[in-house]
C-alpha positions in Angstrom: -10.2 -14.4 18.4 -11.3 -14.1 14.6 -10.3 -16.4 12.5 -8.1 -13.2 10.6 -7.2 -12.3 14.0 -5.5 -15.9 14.3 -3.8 -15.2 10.8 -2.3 -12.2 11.6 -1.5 -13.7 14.8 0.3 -17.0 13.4 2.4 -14.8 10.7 3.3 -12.2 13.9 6.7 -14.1 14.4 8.2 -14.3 10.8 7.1 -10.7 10.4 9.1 -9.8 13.6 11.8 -11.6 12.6 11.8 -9.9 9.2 11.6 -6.5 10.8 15.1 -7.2 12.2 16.3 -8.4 10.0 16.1 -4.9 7.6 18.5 -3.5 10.0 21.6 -5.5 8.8 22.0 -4.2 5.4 21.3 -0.4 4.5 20.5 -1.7 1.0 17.3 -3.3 0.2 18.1 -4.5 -2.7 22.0 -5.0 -3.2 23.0 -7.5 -6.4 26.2 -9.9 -5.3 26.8 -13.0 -3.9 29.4 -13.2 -1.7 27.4 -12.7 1.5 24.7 -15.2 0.1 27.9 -17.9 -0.6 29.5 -17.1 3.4 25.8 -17.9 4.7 24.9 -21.1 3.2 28.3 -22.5 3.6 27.6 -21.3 7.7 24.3 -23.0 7.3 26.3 -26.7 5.9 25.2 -26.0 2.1 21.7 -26.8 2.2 21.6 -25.9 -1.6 23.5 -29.0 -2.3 21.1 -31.1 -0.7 17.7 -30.2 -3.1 16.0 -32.2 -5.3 16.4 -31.1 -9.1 15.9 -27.7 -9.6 14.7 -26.0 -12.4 15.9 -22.0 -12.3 13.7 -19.5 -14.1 14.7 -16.1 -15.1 13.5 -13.1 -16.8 11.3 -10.0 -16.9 7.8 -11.5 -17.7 6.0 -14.7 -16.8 8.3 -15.7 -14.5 5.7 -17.0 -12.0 3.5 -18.1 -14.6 6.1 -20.6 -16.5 6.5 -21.7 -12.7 3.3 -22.4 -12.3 2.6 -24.2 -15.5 6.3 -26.2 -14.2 4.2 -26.6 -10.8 1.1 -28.0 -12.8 2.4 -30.0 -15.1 4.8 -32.1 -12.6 2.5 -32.1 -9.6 -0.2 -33.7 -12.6 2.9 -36.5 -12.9 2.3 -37.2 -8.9 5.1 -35.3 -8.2 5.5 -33.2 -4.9 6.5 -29.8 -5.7 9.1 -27.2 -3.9 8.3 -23.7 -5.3 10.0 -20.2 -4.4 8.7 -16.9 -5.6 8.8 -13.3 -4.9 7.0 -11.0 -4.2 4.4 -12.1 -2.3 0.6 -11.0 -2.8 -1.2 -11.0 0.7 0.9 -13.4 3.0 4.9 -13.6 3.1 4.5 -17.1 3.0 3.0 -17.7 -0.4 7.0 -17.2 -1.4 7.6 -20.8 -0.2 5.7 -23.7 -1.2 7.2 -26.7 0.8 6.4 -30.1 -1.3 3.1 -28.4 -2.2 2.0 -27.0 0.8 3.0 -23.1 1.3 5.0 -23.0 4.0 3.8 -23.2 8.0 4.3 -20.2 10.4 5.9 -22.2 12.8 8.5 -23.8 10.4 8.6 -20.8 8.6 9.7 -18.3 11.8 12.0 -21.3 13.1 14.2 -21.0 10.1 13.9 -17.5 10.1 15.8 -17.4 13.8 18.3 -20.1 12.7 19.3 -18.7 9.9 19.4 -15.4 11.5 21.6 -17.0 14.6 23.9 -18.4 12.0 24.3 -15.4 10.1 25.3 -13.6 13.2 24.5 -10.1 12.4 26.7 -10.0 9.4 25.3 -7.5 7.2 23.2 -9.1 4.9 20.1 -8.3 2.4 16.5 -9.3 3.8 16.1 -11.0 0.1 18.9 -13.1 0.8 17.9 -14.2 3.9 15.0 -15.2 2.5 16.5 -17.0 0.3 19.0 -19.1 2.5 15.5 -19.8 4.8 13.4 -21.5 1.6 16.7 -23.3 0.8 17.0 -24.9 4.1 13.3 -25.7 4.3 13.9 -27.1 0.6 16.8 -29.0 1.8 14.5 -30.6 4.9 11.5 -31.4 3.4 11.4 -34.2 1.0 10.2 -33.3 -2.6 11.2 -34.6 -6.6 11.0 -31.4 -7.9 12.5 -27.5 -6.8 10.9 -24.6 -8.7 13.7 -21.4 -8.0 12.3 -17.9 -9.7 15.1 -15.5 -9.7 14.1 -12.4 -7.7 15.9 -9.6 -9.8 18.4 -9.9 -12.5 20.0 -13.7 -12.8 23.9 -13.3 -12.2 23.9 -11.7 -8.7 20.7 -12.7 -7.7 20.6 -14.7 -4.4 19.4 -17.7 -6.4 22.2 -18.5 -8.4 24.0 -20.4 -6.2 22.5 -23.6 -7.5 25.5 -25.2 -9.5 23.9 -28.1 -11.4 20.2 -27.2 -12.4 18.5 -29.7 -14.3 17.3 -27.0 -16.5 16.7 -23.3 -16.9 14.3 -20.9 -18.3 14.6 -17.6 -19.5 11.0 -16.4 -19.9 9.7 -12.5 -22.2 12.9 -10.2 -21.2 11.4 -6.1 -21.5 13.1 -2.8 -20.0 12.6 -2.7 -16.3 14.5 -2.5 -12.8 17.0 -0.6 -15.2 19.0 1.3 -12.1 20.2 -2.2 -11.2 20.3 -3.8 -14.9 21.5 -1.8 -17.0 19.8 0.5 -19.7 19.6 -1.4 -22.7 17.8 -4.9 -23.7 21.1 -6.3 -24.3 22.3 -5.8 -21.0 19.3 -6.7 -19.2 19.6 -9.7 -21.1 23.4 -10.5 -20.1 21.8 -10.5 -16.6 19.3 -13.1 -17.1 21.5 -15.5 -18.7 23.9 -15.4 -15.7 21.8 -18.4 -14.4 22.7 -20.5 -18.0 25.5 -23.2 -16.3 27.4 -25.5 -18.7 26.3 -28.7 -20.0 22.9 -27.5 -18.6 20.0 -26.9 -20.9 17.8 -23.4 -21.1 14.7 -23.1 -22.5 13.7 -19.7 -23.8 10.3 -18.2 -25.4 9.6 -15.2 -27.4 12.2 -12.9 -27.3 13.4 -9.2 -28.9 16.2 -10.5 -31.2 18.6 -8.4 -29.4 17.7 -10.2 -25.9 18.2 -13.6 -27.9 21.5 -12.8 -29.5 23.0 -12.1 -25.9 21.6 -15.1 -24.2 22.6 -17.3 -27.5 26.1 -15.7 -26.9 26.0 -16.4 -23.1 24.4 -20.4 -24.0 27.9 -20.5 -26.8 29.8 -19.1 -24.5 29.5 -22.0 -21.3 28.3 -24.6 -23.2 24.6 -24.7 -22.2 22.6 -25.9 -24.9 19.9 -23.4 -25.7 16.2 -24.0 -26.7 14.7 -21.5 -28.6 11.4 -21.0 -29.5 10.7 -20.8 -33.3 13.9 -22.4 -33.7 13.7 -25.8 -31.4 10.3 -25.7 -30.2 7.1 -24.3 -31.5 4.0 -23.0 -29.7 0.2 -22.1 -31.3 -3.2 -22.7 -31.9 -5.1 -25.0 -32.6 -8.7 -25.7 -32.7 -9.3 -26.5 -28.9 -6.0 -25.9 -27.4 -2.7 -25.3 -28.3 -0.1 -27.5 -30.2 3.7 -27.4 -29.1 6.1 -29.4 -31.4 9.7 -30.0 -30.2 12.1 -32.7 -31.7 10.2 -35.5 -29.6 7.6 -34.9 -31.8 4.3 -32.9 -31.4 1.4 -32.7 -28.3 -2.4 -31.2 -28.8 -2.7 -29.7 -25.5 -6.0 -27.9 -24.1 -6.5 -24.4 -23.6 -4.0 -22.8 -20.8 -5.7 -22.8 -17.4 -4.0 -18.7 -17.3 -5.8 -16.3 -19.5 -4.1 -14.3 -22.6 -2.1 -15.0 -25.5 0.8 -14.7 -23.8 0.6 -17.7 -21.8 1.2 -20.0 -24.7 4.7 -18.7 -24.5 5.0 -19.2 -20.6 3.4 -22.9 -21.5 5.7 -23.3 -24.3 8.6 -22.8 -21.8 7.7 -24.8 -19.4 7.6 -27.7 -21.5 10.4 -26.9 -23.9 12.5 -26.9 -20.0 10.6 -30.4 -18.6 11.7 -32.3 -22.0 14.8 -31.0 -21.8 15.2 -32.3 -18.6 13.2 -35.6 -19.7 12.6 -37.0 -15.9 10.9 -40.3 -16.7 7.8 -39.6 -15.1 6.8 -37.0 -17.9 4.4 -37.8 -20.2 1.9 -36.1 -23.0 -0.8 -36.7 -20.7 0.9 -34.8 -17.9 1.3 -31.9 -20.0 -1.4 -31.6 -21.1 -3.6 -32.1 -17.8 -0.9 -29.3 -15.7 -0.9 -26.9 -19.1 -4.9 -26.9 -18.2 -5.0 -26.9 -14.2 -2.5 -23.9 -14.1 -2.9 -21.3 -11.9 -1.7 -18.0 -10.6 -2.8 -15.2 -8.8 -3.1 -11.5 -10.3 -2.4 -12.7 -13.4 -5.8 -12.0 -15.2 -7.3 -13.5 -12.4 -11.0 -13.0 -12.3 -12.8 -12.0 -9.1 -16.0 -12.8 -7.6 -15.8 -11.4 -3.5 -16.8 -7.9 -2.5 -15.6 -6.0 -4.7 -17.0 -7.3 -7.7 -20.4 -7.6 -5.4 -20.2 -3.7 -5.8 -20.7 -3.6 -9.6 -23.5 -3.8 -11.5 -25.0 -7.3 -12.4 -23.4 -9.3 -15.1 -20.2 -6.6 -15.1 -16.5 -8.6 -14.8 -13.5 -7.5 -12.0 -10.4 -8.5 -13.5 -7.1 -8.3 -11.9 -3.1 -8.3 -13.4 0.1 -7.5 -12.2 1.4 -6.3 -15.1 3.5 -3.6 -14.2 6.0 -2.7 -17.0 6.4 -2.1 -21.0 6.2 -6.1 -21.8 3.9 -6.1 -19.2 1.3 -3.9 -20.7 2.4 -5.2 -24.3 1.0 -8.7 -23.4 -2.1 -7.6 -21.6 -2.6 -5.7 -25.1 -2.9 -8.4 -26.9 -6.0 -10.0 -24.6 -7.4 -6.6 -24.2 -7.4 -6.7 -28.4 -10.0 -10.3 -27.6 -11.9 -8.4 -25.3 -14.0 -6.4 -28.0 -17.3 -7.7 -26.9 -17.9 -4.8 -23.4 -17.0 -1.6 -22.5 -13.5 -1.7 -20.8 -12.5 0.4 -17.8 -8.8 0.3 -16.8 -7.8 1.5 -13.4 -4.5 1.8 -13.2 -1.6 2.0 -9.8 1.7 1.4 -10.4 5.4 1.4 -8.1 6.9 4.4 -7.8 10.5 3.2 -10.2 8.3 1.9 -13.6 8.1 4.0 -16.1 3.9 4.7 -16.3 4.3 5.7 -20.1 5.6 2.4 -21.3 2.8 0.6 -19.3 0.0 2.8 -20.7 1.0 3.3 -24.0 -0.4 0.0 -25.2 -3.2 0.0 -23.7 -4.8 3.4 -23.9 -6.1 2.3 -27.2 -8.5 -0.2 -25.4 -9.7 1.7 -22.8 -13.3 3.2 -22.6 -12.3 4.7 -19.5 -9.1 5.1 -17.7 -8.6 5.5 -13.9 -5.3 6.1 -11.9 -5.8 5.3 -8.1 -2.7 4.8 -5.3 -4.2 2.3 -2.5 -3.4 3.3 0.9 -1.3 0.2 1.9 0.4 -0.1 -1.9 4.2 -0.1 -1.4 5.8 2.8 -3.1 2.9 4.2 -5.1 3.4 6.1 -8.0 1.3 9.5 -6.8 -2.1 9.8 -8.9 -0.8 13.3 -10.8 1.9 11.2 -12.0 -0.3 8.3 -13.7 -2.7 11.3 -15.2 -0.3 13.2 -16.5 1.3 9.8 -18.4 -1.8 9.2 -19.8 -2.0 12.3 -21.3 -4.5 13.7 -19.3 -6.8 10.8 -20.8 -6.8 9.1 -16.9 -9.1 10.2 -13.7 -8.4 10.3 -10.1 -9.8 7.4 -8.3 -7.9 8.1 -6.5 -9.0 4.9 -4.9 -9.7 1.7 -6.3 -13.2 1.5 -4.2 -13.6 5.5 -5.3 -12.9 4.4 -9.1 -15.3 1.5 -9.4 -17.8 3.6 -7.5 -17.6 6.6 -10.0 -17.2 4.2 -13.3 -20.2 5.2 -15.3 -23.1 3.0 -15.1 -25.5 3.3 -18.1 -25.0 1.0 -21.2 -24.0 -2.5 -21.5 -22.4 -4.6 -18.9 -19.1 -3.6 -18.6 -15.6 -5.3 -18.0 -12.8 -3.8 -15.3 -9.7 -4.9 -15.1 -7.3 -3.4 -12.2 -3.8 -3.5 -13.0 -0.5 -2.2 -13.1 1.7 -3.3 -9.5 1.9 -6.5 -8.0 1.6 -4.8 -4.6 -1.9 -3.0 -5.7 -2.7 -6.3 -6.9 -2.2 -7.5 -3.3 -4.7 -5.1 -1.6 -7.0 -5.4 -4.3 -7.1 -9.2 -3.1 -7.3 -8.0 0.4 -10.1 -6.2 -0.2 -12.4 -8.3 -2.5 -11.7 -11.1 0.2 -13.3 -8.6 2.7 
């Protein structure tokens, strides 16, 4: 057996398990928490047995404020639970057990316990999920428990967590607006449904209209709320950044995540940690996690076989950006990246809206591309993302078909693939070929 064989082999049981599970709920995605609240108290409460937990909401940069958290406390010494979603290639990169993502075998034998317990109640796959990482959490000794939210805040099968040491409300932007609401404001009021009294939130660059609302949820429970531009400040400086709170100020190193926008997710991170104020933080810390960061998709550059296919001395880049704050921040790297030629090739889910994506970025774009991989989940058809574009994109209507017809005379050119989390996943797949 290959050693991908083995893989696939090792992940067969949680993925059978998961299969099942589907059939309990006719709902994928189904925002309440009073099956979520009947299973964990079946399971004993394994979310009142985790370490501090620090809960991070919003529309952008969720994963990357957790991984900066991840960085920054596992730079401490610290051992780190993390839980994220969605996955890129494996299911199991959702649950990072003390550092270490999650083993099949551990993985599939909470799977069938919680599944046992649950009894075939109906019940959402996400929550399940959910009530699995929290009773591997609740198992496996760690100091720290990074929770992102999966969708929304108030509902979601996260916020069962009563006494947080901190939360995080990261770059709130129009999207999942069938389950939301269709305004920022209310979008908003569902991310701040994780703010708990007495319990301090730490939030980054915001549309004042998202601010007011989560400043009005913060007044309303009694959880003091961190600001940026108000309590803490983020920016440049020459060699790094420089974030200045009322503990004073740290010169910090460039971000180890590329773009402009990851001084916010930074910012955030920090802003939450001295909140919190665990006495193994320090400056130095900080400063050494802000620079190890790292995240998949997330202007990740690649190097396997798919960049092998491009000319010498061209750049593959890869983001998951897959919505309008989504495309706004990738603008504002893509405005840095003056020195190439630029190709964008472009999938996207079938729910985003493709115009509110695009429309930031067309501006940047030499070329434009619209491919739908084979194995993407939901794929927005190609027509769709050409016509969006104005007629500006072509049909890959691959990604392999779209690097292979980029034109190859001129300067070395860069490529960045974006625009779904779950191309982003088979465009891994594939360069790891």
């Amino acid at each position: 057996m290959s050693r991908s064989d083995a893989t696939v082999a090792r992940g067969a049981r949680s993925e059978a398990i998961l299969d099942r599970l589907h059939a309990l709920h006719p709902k994928l995605i189904d925002l309440s928490l009073g099956r979520m609240q009947r299973l964990l108290a079946a399971l004993g409460h394994p979310e009142r047995a985790l370490p501090p937990v620090i809960h991070v909401a919003g529309t952008n940069g969720k994963g990357s404020t957790c991984a900066f958290l991840r960085a920054i406390a596992e730079a401490a010494g610290q051992r780190v639970h993390v839980y994220t979603s969605p996955h890129l290639v494996r299911f199991h990169e959702r649950i990072r057990l003390a550092g270490t993502l999650v083993p099949e075998a551990a993985l599939a034998a909470a799977l069938e316990e919680v599944e046992a317990v649950n009894a075939g109640e109906p019940i959402t796959v996400f929550e399940v999920i959910t009530a699995t990482a929290l009773l591997l959490f609740s198992r496996v000794p760690a100091d720290l428990l990074l929770l992102e939210v999966g969708l929304g805040g108030r509902f979601d099968a996260t916020n069962v967590i009563d006494h947080p040491a901190a939360t995080a409300i990261t770059s709130i932007s129009m999207d999942h607006m069938e389950f939301l609401g269709d305004t920022l404001s209310k979008i908003a009021f569902e991310k701040a449904g994780i703010l708990k009294p007495g319990l301090p939130c730490a939030t980054g660059a915001q549309d004042p209209a998202a601010l007011g609302v989560i400043a009005d949820c913060a007044a309303s429970v009694g959880a003091p709320l961190l600001a940026r531009d108000r309590d803490w400040r983020i920016g440049p400086r020459p060699g790094g950044l420089r974030f200045t709170d009322a503990a004073g100020a740290l010169d910090l190193p460039p971000p180890g995540l590329l773009g402009p926008h990851q001084a916010d997710n930074a910012g955030i991170a920090i802003a939450a940690l001295r909140a919190w104020n665990p006495d193994w933080l320090t400056g130095a810390a900080i400063a050494r996690g802000v620079a190890a960061a790292e995240w998949p998709a997330r202007l990740q550059r690649l190097h396997g076989a798919l960049a092998r296919d491009l000319p010498a001395e061209w750049e593959l880049w890869l983001d998951g950006g897959h919505n309008a704050g989504g495309g706004a921040a990738l603008a504002g790297q893509l405005a840095q990246w003056r020195d190439r030629p630029l190709h964008l090739v472009v999938g996207m889910k079938g729910s985003k809206v493709v115009e509110d994506f695009l429309r930031p970025l067309l501006p940047h774009a030499t070329t434009l591309w619209a491919v739908a991989e084979p194995g993407q989940h939901m794929a927005t058809p190609v027509e769709r993302i050409v016509a969006a574009s104005g007629g500006v994109a072509r049909p890959g209507p691959t990604i392999a078909a779209a690097l292979a017809a980029l034109p190859r005379g001129g300067p070395p050119a860069r490529v960045l693939v974006c625009g779904s989390l779950y191309l982003a996943g088979e465009v891994l797949k594939a360069d790891a070929a």
